[in-house]
C-alpha positions as CSV (number, residue, x, y, z in Angstrom):
1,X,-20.7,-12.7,15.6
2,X,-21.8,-10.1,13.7
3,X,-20.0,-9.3,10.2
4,X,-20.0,-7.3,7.4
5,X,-20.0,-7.9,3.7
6,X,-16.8,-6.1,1.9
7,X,-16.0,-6.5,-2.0
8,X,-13.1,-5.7,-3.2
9,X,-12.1,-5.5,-7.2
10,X,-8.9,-6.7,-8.2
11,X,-6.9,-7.4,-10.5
12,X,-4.6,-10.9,-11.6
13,X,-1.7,-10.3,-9.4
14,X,-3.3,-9.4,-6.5
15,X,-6.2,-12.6,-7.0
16,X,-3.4,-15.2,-7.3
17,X,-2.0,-13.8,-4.1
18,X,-5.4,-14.6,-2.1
19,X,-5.6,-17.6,-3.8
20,X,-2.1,-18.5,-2.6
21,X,-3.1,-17.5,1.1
22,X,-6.1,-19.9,0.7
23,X,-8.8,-17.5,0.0
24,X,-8.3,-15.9,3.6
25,X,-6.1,-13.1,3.6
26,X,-5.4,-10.1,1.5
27,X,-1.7,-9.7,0.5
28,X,0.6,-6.8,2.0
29,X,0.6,-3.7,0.3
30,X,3.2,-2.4,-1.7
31,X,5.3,0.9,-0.7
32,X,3.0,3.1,-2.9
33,X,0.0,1.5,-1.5
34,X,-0.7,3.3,2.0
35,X,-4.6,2.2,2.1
36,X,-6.5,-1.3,1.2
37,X,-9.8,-0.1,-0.3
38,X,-12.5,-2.4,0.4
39,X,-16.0,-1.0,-0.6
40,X,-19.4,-1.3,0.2
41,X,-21.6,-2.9,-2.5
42,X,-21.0,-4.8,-5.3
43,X,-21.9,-2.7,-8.2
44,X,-19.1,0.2,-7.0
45,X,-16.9,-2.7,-6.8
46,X,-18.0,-4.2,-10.5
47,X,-17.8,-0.7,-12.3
48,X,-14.3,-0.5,-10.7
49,X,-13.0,-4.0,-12.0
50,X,-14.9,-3.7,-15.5
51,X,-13.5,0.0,-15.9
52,X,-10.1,0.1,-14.4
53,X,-8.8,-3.4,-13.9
54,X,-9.7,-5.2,-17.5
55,X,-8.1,-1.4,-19.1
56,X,-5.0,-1.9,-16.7
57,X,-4.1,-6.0,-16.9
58,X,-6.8,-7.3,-19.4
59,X,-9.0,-9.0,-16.4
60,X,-10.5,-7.5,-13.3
61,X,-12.0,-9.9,-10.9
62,X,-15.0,-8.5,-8.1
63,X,-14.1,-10.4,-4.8
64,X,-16.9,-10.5,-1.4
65,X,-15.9,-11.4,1.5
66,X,-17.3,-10.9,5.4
67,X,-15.6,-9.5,8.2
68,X,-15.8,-9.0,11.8
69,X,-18.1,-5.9,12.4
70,X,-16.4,-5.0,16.0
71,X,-13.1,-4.6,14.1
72,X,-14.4,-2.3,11.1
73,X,-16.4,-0.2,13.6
74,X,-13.1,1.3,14.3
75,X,-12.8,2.8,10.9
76,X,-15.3,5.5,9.7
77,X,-17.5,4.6,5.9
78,X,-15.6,7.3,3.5
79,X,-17.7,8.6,0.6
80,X,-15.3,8.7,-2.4
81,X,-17.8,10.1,-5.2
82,X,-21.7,9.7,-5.2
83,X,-23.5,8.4,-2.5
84,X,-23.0,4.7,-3.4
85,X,-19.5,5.3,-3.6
86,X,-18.4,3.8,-0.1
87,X,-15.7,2.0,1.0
88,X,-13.3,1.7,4.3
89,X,-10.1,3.1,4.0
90,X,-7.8,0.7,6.5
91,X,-4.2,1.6,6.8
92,X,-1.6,-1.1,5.2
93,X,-0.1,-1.2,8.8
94,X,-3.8,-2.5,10.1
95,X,-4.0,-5.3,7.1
96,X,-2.9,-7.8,9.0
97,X,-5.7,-7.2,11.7
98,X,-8.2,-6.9,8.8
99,X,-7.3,-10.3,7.3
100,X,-7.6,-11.7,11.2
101,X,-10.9,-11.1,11.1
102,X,-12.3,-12.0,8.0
103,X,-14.6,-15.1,8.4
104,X,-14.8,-17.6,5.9
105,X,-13.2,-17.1,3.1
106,X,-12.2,-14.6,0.2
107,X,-14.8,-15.4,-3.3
108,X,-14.8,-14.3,-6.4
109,X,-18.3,-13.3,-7.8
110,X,-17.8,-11.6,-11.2
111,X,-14.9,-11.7,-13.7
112,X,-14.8,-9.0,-17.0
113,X,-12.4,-9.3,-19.6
């Protein structure tokens, strides 16, 4: 199977949630959260946790994680700034189907304080 790599930055709340699902699955969204932005490459995802997460909660973790390609090639790559800004935008009602098809499981690769 073919797969993608995804990071995603995060923050406390949301990390101890994956951790509670066993490192497999993201956790719903809220009501103000329509979209789960993973992105593309790890240093978009590490400027977003050193720069937004640590200023917002005091600790912003950069997660990777693979998933199926046949499911994400249902979604189009959005470009949200420069060109190495990329990430999917899935729908909070697609999440579930996004966590079903992540293989292996959810790690965390960087932590900034």
């Amino acid at each position: 199977m073919e797969t993608v790599t995804l990071w995603r930055p995060t923050g406390p709340e949301e990390l101890a949630l994956v951790e509670e699902s066993g490192w497999r699955a993201w956790p719903p969204r809220l009501p103000d959260q329509p979209i789960f932005y993973p992105v593309l490459n790890e240093d978009y995802a590490t400027r977003i946790a050193r720069d937004w997460n640590v200023k917002a909660s005091g600790v912003g973790y950069v997660t990777r994680f693979e998933v199926a390609k046949e499911f994400l090639d249902q979604y189009d790559i959005q470009q949200a700034g420069g060109r190495t800004i990329l990430e999917y935008w899935i729908p909070a009602e697609d999440l579930d189907q996004l966590n079903q098809n992540i293989v292996g499981q959810i790690e965390v690769v960087a932590e900034y304080h």
